[in-house]
N, CA, C and O atoms as a DFTB+ gen file, in Angstrom:
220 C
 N C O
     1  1      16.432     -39.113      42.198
     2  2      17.689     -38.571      41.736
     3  2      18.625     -38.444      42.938
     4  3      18.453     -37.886      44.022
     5  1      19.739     -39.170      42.404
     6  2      20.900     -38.788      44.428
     7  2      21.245     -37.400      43.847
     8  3      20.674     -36.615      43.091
     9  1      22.398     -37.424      44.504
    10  2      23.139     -35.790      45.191
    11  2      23.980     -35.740      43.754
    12  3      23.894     -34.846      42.912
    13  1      24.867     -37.001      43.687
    14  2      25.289     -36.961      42.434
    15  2      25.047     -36.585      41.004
    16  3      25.740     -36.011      40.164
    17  1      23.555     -37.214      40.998
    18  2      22.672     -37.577      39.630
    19  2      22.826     -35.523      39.321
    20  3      23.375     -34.810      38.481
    21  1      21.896     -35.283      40.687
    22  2      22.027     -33.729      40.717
    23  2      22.836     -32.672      40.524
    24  3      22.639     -31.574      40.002
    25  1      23.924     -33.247      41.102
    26  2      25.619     -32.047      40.699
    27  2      25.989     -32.217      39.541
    28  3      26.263     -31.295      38.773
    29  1      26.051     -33.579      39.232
    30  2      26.311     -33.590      37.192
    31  2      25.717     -32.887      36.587
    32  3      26.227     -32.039      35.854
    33  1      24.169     -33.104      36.781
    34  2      22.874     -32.275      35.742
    35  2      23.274     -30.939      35.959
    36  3      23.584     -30.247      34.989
    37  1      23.311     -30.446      37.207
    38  2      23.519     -28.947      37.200
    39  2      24.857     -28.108      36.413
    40  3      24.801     -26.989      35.903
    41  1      26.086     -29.050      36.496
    42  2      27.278     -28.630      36.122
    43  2      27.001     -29.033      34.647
    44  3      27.194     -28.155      33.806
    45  1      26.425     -30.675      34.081
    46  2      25.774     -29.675      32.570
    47  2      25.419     -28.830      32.203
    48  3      25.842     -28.255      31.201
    49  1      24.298     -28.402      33.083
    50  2      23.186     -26.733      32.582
    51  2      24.470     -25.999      32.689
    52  3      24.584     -25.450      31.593
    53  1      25.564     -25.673      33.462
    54  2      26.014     -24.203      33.699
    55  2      27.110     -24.550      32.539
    56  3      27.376     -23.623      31.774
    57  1      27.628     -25.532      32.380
    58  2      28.462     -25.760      30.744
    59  2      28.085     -25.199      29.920
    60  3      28.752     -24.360      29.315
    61  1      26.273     -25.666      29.524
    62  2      26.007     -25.507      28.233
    63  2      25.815     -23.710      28.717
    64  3      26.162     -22.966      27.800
    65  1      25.539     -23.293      29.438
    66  2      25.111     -22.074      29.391
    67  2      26.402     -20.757      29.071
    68  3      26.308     -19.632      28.581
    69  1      27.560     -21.540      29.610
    70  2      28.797     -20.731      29.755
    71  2      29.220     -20.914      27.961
    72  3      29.599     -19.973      27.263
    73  1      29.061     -22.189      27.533
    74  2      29.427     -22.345      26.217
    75  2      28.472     -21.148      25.003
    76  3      28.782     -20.529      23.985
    77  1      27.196     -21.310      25.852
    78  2      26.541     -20.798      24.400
    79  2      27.238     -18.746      24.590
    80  3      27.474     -17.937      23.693
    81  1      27.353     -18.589      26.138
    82  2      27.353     -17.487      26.008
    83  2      28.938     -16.783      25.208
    84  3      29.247     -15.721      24.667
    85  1      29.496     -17.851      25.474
    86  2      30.985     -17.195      24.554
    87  2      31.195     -18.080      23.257
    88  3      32.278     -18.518      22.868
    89  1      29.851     -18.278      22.609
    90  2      29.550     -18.734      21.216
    91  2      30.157     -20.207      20.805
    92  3      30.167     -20.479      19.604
    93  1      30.595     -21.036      21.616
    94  2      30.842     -22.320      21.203
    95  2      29.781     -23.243      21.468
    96  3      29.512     -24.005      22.397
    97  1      29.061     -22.826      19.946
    98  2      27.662     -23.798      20.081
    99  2      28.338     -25.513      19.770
   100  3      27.880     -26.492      20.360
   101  1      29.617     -25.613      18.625
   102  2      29.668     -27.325      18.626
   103  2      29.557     -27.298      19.786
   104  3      28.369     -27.390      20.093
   105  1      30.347     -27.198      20.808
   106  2      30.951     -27.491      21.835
   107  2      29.180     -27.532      22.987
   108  3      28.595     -28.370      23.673
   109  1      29.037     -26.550      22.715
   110  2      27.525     -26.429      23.583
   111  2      26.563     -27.634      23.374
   112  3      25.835     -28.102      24.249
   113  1      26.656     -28.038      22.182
   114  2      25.536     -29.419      21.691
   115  2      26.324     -30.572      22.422
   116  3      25.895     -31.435      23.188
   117  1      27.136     -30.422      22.130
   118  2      28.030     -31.613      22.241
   119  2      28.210     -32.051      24.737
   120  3      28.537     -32.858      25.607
   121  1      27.782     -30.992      24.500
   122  2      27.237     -31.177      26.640
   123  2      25.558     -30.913      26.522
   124  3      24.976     -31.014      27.602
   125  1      24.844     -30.639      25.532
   126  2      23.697     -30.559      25.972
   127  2      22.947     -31.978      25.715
   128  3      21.822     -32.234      26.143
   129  1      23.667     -32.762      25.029
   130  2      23.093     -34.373      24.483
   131  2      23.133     -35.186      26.283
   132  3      22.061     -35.484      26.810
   133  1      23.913     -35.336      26.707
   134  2      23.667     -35.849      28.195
   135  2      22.815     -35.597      29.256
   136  3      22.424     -36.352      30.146
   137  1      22.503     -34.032      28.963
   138  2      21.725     -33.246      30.031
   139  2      20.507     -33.193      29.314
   140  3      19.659     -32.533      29.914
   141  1      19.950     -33.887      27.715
   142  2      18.739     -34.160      27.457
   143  2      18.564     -35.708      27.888
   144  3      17.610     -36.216      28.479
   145  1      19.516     -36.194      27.519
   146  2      18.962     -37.790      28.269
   147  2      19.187     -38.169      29.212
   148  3      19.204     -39.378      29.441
   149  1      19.577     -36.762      30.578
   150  2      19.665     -37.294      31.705
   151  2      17.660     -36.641      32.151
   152  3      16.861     -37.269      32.846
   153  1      17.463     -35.572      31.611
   154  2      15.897     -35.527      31.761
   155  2      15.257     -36.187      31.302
   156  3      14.227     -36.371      31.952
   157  1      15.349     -36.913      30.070
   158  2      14.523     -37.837      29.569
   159  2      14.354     -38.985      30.868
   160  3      13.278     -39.055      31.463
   161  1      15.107     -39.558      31.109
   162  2      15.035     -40.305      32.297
   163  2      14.474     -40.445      33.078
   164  3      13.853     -41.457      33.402
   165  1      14.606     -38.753      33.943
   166  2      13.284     -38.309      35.098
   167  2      11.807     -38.264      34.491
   168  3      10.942     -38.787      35.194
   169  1      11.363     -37.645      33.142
   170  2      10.541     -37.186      32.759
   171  2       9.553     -38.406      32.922
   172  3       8.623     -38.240      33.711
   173  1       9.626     -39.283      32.445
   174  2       8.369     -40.479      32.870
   175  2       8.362     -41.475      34.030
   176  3       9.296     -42.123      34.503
   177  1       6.974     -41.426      34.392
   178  2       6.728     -42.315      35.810
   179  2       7.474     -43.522      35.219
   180  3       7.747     -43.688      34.030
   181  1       7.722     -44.234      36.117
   182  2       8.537     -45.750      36.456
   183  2       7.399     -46.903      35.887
   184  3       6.896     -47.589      36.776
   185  1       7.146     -47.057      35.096
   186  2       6.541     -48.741      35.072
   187  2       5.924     -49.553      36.103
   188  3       6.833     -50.189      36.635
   189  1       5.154     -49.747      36.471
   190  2       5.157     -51.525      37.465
   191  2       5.290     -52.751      36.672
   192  3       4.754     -53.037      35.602
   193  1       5.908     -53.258      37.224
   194  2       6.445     -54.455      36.258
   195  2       5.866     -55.451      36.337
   196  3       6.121     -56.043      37.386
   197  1       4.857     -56.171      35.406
   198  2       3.836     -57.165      35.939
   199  2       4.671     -58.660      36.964
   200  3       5.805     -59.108      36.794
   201  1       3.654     -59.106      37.953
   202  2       4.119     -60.035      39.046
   203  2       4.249     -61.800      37.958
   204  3       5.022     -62.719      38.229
   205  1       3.296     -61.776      36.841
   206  2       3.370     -62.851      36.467
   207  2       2.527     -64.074      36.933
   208  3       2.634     -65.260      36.622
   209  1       1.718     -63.488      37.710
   210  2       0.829     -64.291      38.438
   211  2      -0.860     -63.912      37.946
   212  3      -1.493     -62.927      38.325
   213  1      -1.245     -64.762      37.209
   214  2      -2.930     -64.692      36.006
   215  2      -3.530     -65.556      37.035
   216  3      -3.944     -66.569      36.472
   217  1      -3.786     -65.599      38.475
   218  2      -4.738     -66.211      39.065
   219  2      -6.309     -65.533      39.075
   220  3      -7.231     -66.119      39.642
């Protein structure tokens, strides 16, 4: 994750958190959909990608 990846995710969490607390849940879903598929992302190891080589 860069520095970037990181300041977005975080300034999601404190959105959704500022939203839910002064009750604008549309509004709260509607920033928490990015900040679930920006964890989805991290959440699983990386693949190795086969070389293609059956020797």
């Amino acid at each position: 994750m860069t520095n970037t990846e990181a300041l977005s995710f975080l300034a999601l969490f404190i959105l959704t958190v500022a939203l839910l607390l002064t009750n604008q849940v549309a509004l709260a879903t509607v920033a928490i959909v990015p900040l679930v598929a920006t964890s989805f992302k991290y959440s699983f190891p990386k693949q190795k990608k086969p070389s293609g080589c059956n020797h």
